[in-house]
C-alpha positions as CSV (number, residue, x, y, z in Angstrom):
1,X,0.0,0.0,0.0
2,X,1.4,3.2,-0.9
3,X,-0.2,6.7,0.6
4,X,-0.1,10.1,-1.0
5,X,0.1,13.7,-0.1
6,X,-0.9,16.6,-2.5
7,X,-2.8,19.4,-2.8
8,X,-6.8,19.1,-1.7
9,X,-8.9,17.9,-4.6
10,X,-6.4,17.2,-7.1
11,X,-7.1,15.2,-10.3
12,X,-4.3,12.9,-11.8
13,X,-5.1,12.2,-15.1
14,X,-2.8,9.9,-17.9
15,X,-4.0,7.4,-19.8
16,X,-5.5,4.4,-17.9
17,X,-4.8,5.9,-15.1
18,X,-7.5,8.5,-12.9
19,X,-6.6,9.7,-9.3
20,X,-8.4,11.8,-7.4
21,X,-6.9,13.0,-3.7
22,X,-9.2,14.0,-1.2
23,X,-10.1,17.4,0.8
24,X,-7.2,16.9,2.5
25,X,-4.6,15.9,-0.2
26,X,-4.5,12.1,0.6
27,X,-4.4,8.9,-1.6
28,X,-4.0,5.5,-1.0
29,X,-3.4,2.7,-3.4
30,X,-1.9,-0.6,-3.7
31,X,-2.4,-0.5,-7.6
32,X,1.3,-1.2,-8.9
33,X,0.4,1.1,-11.9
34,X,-0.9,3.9,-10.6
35,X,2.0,3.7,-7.8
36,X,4.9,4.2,-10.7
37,X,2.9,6.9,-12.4
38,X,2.7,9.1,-9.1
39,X,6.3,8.1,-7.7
40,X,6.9,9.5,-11.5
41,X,5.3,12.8,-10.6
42,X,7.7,13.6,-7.9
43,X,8.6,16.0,-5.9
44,X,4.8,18.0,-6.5
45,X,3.2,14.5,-5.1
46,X,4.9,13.5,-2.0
47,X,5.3,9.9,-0.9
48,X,3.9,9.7,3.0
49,X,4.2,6.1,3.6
50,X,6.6,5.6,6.0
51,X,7.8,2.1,5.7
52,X,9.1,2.7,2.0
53,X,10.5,6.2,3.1
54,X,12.4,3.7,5.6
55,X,13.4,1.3,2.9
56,X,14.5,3.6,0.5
57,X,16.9,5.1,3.0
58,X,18.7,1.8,4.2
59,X,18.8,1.0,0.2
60,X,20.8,4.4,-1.3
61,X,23.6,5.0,1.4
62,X,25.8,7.5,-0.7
63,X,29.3,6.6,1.3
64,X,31.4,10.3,-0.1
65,X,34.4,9.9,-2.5
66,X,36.9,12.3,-1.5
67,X,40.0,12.1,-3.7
68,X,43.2,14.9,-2.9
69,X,45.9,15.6,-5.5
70,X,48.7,17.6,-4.9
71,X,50.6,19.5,-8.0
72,X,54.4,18.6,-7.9
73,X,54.9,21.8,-10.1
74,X,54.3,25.8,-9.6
75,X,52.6,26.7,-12.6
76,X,52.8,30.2,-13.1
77,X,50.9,32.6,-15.4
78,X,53.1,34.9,-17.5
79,X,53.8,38.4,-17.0
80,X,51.2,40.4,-19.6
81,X,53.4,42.3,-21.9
82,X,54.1,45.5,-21.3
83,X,52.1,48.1,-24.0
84,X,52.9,51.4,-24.7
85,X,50.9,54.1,-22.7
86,X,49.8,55.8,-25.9
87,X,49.0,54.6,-29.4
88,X,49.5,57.9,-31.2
89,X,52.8,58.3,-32.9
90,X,55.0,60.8,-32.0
């Protein structure tokens, strides 16, 4: 069973598929379909269900990558060239 939070009264409508929340904002379904066409609709129709929030969670850890390099070499920018302060001829 999956539940569903939007705003009051709002109609869902793709082919084959019709969903209605209530005066609240809540659905519930255990239709497989319709559960993949709002999990689709994400983030303007919020999952509520807390078991699969749970779920989800343990599933995706993200563990970070951090990688350091150091340069072995100074890289430094050339001097701009010097330009005359006037372009007129004298």
């Amino acid at each position: 069973m999956a539940q569903y939070k939007c705003l009051p009264m709002y109609e869902y409508i793709r082919p084959g598929i019709y969903v209605l929340f209530n005066q609240n904002g809540d659905f519930t379904t255990t239709d497989d379909k319709v559960i993949a066409a709002l999990d689709g609709a994400a983030p303007f129709i919020e999952r509520v269900d807390v078991e699969k929030a749970e779920e989800v969670a343990e599933e995706t850890v993200i563990e970070p990558v951090v990688s350091v390099e150091v340069a072995e070499e100074v890289v430094t920018e050339p001097e701009p060239e010097v330009k005359p302060e006037s372009r007129r001829k004298k």
